[in-house]
C-alpha positions in Angstrom: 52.0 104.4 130.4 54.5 101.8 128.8 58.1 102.2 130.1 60.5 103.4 127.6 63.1 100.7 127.4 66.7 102.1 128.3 69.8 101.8 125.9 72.6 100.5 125.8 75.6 101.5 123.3 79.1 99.2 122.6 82.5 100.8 121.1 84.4 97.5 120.6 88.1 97.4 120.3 90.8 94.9 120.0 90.5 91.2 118.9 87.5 88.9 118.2 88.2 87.4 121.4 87.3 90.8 122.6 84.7 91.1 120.3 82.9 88.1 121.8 83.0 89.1 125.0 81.4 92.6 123.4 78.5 90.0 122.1 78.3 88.5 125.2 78.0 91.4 127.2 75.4 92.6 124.6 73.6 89.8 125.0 73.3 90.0 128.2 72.1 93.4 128.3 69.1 92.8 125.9 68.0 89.7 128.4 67.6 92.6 130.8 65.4 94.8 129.0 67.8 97.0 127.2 68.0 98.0 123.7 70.9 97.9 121.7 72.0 100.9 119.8 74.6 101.3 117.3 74.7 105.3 117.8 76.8 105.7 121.1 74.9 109.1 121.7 71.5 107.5 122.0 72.3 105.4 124.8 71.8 105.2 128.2 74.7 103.3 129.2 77.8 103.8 126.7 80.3 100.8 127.3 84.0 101.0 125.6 85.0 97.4 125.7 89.4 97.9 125.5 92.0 95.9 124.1 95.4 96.2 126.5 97.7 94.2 124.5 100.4 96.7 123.0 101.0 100.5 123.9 99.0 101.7 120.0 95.6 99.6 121.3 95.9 100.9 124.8 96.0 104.6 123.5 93.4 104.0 121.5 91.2 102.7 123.9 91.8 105.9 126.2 91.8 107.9 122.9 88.0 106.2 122.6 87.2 106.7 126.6 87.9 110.8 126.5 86.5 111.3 123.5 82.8 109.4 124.6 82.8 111.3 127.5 83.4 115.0 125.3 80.3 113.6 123.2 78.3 113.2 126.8 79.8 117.1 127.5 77.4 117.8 124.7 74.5 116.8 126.8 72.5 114.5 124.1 72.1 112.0 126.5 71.6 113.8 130.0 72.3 110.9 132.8 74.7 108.9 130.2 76.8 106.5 132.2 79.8 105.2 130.8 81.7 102.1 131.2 84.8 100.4 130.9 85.6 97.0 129.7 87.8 94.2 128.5 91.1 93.4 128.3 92.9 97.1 129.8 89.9 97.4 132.6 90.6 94.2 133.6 94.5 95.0 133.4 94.9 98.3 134.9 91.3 99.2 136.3 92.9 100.6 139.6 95.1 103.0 138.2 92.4 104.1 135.6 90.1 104.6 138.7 92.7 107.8 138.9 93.4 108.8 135.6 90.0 108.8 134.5 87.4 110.3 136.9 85.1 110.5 133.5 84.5 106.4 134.0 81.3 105.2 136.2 82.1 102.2 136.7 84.7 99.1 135.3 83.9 96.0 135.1 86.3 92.7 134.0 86.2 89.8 132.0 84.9 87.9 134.4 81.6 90.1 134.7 80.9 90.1 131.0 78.3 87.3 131.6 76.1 89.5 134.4 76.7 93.0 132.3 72.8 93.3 131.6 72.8 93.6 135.4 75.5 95.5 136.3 74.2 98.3 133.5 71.5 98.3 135.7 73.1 98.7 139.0 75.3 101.4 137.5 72.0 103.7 136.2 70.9 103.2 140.0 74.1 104.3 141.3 74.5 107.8 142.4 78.4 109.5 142.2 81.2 107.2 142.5 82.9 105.0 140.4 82.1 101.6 140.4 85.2 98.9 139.9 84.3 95.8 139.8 87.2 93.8 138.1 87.9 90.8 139.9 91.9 89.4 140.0 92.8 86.0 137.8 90.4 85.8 135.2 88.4 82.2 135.1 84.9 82.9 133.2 84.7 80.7 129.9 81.0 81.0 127.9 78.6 78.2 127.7 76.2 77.4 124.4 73.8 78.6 126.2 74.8 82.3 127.1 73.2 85.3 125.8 74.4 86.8 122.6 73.9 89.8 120.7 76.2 89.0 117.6 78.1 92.3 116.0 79.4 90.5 112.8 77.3 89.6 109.3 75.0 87.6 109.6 76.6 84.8 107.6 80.3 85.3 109.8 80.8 84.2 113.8 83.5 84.0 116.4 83.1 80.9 117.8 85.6 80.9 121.5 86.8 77.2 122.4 88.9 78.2 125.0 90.0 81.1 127.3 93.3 82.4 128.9 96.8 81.2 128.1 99.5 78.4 129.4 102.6 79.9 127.5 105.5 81.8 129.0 106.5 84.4 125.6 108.6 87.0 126.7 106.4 89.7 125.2 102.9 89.1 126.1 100.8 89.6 129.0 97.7 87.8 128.0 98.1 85.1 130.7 98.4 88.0 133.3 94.9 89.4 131.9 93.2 86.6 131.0 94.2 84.0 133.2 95.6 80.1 132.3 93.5 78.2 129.7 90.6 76.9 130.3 88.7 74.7 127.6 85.1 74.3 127.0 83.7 70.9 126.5 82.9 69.7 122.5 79.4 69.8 123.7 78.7 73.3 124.7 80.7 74.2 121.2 79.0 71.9 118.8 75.5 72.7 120.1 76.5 76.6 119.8 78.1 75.5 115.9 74.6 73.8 115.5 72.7 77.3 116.2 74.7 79.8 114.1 74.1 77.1 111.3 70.4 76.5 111.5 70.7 80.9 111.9 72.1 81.0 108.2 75.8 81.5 108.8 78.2 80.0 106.6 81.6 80.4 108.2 82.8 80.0 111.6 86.1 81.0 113.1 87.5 79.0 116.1 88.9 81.2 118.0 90.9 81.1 121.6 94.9 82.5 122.9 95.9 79.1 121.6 93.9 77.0 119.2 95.4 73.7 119.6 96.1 73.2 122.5 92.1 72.8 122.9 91.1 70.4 125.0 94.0 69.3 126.6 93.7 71.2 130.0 90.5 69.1 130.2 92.5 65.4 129.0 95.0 66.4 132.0 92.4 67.2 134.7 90.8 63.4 133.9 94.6 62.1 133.5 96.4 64.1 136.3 98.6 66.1 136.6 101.9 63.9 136.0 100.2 61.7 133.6 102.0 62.1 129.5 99.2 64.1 127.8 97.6 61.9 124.4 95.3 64.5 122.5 94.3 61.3 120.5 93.1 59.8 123.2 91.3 62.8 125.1 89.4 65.8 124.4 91.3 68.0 121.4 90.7 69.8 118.8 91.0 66.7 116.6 87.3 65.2 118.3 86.2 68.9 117.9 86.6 68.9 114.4 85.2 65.3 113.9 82.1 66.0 115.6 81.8 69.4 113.6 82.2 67.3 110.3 78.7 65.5 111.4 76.7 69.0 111.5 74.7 69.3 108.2 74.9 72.2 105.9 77.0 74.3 103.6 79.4 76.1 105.6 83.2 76.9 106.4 85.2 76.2 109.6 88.1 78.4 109.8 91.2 77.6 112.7 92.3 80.7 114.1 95.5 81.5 116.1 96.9 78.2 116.5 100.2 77.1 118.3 103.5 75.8 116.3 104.6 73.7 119.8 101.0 71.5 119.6 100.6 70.3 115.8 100.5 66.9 115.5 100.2 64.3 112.3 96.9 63.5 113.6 95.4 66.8 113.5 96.5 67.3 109.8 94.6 64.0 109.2 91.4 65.4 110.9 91.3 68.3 108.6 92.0 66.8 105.5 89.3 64.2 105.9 87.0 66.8 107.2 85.6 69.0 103.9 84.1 71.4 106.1 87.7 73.0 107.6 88.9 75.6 105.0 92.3 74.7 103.5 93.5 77.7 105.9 95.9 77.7 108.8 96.7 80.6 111.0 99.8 80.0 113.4 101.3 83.0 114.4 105.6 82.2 114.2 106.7 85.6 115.6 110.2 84.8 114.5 112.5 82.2 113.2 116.0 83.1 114.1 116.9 80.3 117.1 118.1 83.2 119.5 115.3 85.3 118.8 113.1 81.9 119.3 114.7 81.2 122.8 114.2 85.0 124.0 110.5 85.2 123.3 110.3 82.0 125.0 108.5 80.9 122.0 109.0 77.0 123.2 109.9 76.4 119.7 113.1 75.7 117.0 113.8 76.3 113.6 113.9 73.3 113.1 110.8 72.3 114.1 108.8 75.2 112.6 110.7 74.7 109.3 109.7 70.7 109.7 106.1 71.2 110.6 105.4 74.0 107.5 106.7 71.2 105.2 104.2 68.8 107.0 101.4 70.9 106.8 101.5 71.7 103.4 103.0 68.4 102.1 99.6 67.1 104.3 96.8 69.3 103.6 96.2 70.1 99.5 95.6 73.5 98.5 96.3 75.0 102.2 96.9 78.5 102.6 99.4 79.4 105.5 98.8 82.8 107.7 102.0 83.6 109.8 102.6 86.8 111.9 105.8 88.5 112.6 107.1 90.7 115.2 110.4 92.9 114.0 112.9 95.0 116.2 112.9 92.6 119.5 114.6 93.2 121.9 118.5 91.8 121.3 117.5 91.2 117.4 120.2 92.1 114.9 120.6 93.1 111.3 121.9 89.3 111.0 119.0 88.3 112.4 116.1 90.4 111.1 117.9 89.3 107.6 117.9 85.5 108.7 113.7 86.3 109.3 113.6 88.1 105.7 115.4 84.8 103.9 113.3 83.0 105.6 110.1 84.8 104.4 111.5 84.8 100.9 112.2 81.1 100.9 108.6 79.6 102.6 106.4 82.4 100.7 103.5 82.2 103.0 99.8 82.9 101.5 99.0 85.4 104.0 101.5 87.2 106.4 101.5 90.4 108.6 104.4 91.9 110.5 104.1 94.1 114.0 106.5 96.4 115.4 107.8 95.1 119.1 105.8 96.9 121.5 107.4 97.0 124.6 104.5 96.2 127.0 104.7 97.2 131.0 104.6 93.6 133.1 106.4 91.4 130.2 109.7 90.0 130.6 111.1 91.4 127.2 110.2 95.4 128.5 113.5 94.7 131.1 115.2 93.0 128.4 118.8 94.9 127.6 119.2 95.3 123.7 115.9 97.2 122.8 115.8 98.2 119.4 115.4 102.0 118.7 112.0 103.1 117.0 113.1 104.5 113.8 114.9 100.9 113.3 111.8 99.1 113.8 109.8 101.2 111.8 112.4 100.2 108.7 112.4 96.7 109.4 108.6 96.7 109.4 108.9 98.6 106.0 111.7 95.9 104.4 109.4 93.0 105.4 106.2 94.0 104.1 107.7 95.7 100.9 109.0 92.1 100.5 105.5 90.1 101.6 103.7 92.8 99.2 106.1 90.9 96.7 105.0 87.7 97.4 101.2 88.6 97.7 101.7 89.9 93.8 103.3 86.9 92.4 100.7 84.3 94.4 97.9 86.6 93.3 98.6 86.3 89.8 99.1 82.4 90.0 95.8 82.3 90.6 94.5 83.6 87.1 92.4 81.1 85.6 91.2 78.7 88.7 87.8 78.5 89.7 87.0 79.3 93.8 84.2 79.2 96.0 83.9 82.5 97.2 81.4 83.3 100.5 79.9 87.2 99.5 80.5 89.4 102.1 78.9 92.8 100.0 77.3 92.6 96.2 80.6 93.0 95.0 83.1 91.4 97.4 83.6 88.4 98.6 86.3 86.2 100.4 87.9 82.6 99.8 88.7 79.6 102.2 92.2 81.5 102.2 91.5 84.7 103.8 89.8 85.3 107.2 87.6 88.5 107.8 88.6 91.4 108.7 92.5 90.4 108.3 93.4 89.0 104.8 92.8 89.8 101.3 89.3 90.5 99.2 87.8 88.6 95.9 86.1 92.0 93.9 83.8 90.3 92.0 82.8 91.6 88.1 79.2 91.3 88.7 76.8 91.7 92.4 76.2 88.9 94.2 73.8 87.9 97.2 75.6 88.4 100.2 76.0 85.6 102.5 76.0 83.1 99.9 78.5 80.8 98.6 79.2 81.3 94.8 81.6 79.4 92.5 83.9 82.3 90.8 86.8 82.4 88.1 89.9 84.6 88.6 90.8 86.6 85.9 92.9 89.3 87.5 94.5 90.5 90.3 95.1 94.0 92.1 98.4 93.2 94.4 96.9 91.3 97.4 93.5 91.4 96.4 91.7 88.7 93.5 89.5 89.6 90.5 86.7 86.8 89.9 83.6 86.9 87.2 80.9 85.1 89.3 79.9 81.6 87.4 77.2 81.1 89.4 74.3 83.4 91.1 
């Protein structure tokens, strides 16, 4: 009698950094024997992969935990195990151990490569909870590890890099994820290569800190008091120009990149480089100079006001993504309205805004000066009511021009401009195939989001 294969089930939260662990893990699991199911009540082994970054994404990951185990009260699956991942396991797996008896087992980031096996040791396992999170994170993926991929097929996360090098005041990532640790161009082009010859058409580089790619890996052949010369080393500047050599129609998107480690030279990589979307994401946080200094940001006004000017006087046609964080510690009225000028005056493409979340372990939760709720709550109100503003008026601008637009449903679609998930929609007048490129021509606008007629099929 054939053996009925177990299952496994995945609630991922958080980033696509988390998600690609998810994948990972996934991937892993299936190269054990397992199914994948996307109905967490039809699996053997139910994992909740949590993000730990802020207080909202730490509730919801117990919020998801407690309510998985109630469904496993119901007794559809009898024997369900459930397990605990990512970014809060690997944070604060002891004290859960206490506060949630429901948990068999958690695991960390550095285990998400043997999960397959570890789902197994955990259906053998008989009472107990299992933690196996190991201190100061140092796993990075290879090319060659398993995969189960949770976005379309035509979209993929692509990870250059793990862990973080930078000090901000408000963030514990390098405390979770350890210092940054690059993979080599190698592993990442032959992985680029795959998930084109698969069909997909857009990839996002992701990692904590895009561009500073490579350069752990220039210092380690350098040493360590050697001047660091991304030109001359590894960098996401020989990244990109081996990427431009892969054939095919698709999109290479740069996520979540620094302000301190832009350089002239990686401006001229993407310009001459047709296959990196007109898109940059580099998260600001603030611009006020004593705001700067106290998120330990490693960055001026100056220079972020210089570089924005650079990129956009470099690269035709960019779009600029920028996030905010309002009601820091120590921030003022004089300088939340400094930020708001300063929003009015650069009128960035895309733009979000987050309420300070004063995280447990950062240097900013012991900061004097923290800004009471119902204050951050307004100023998060004033800057989106005036980003919402500046979404209309560059929506409408773009009435008449012709775009390619990648289909991500019969009927929507995205441009270079807008990363998934994240930024704004193109609603297209008539279906489409999805996971195609098509040329379309704006003829309206709804706020943030573009109306196109297709021109092509």
């Amino acid at each position: 009698m054939e053996k009925i294969p177990r299952k496994i089930g995945m609630i991922s939260l958080g980033c696509a950094k988390n998600l690609v662990d998810a994948e990972i893990m996934l991937g892993g699991a299936r190269e054990e024997g397992f199914e994948i199911t996307s109905d967490p009540e039809d699996a053997d082994v139910l994992v909740v992969n949590t993000c730990g970054f802020i207080d909202s994404a730490k509730q919801e990951s117990v919020d998801a935990i407690l309510e998985s185990d109630r469904i496993r009260g119901l007794r559809l699956r009898p024997g369900q195990k459930l397990v605990v991942s990512g970014c809060m396991a690997q944070r604060f797996s002891t004290e859960l151990i206490r506060e949630l008896p429901e948990v068999d087992a958690f695991i960390g980031l550095d285990q998400v490569a043997d999960a397959g096996k570890i789902f197994r040791r955990v259906l053998d396992e008989e009472g107990g909870v299992l933690n196996l999170v190991t201190p100061k994170s140092r796993y990075i993926p290879d090319y060659s590890t398993p995969r189960f991929r949770l976005t379309p097929r035509h979209s993929a996360y692509v990870k250059i890099a793990e862990g973080c090098n930078h000090p901000c005041s408000f963030c514990v990532i390098p405390q979770m994820r350890g210092r940054h640790r690059s993979r080599t161009p190698d592993s990442i082009v032959r992985e680029i290569r795959q998930l084109v010859a698969d069909g997909v058409k857009e990839l996002n580089l992701i990692s904590q800190d895009t561009t500073y790619y490579g350069m752990d890996l220039w210092e380690q052949k350098a040493g360590p008091r050697q001047p660091v010369d991304s030109a001359r080393g590894t960098s996401l500047i020989q990244l990109l120009d081996e990427i431009a050599d892969i054939g095919g129609d698709f999109w290479v998107r740069l996520l979540y990149t620094h302000p301190a480690h832009w350089s002239d030279e990686l401006i001229a990589a993407i310009v001459r480089n047709p296959k990196v979307a007109r898109y940059v994401d580099i998260p600001l946080q603030h611009i006020h100079p004593e705001m700067l200094k106290t998120m330990r940001r490693e960055t001026s006004r100056e220079h972020i006001e210089d570089l924005i000017a650079r990129l956009r006087a470099g690269i035709p046609g960019l779009g600029l993504r920028t996030t905010f964080i309002v009601g820091f510690p120590g921030e003022t009225e004089e300088y939340f309205d400094s930020l708001l000028e300063f929003i009015e005056a650069t009128k960035f493409e895309r733009l979000g805004v987050f309420h300070y979340s004063q995280e447990d372990g950062s240097r900013a939760a012991k900061m004097d000066g923290q800004v009471p709720v119902r204050v951050r709550n307004r100023r998060h109100r004033e800057a989106m009511k005036l980003q919402q503003k500046i979404a209309l008026e560059t929506a409408s601008a773009m009435t008449g021009r012709t775009l390619k637009v990648l289909v991500e449903q019969p009927n929507i679609g995205r441009t270079e401009h807008d990363a998934p998930e994240v930024d704004c929609r193109v609603i297209l007048t008539e279906p489409c195939e999805p996971g195609k490129f098509v040329r379309a021509e704006v003829i309206g606008s709804q706020v943030y989001d573009l109306v196109a007629s297709p021109k092509e099929k």
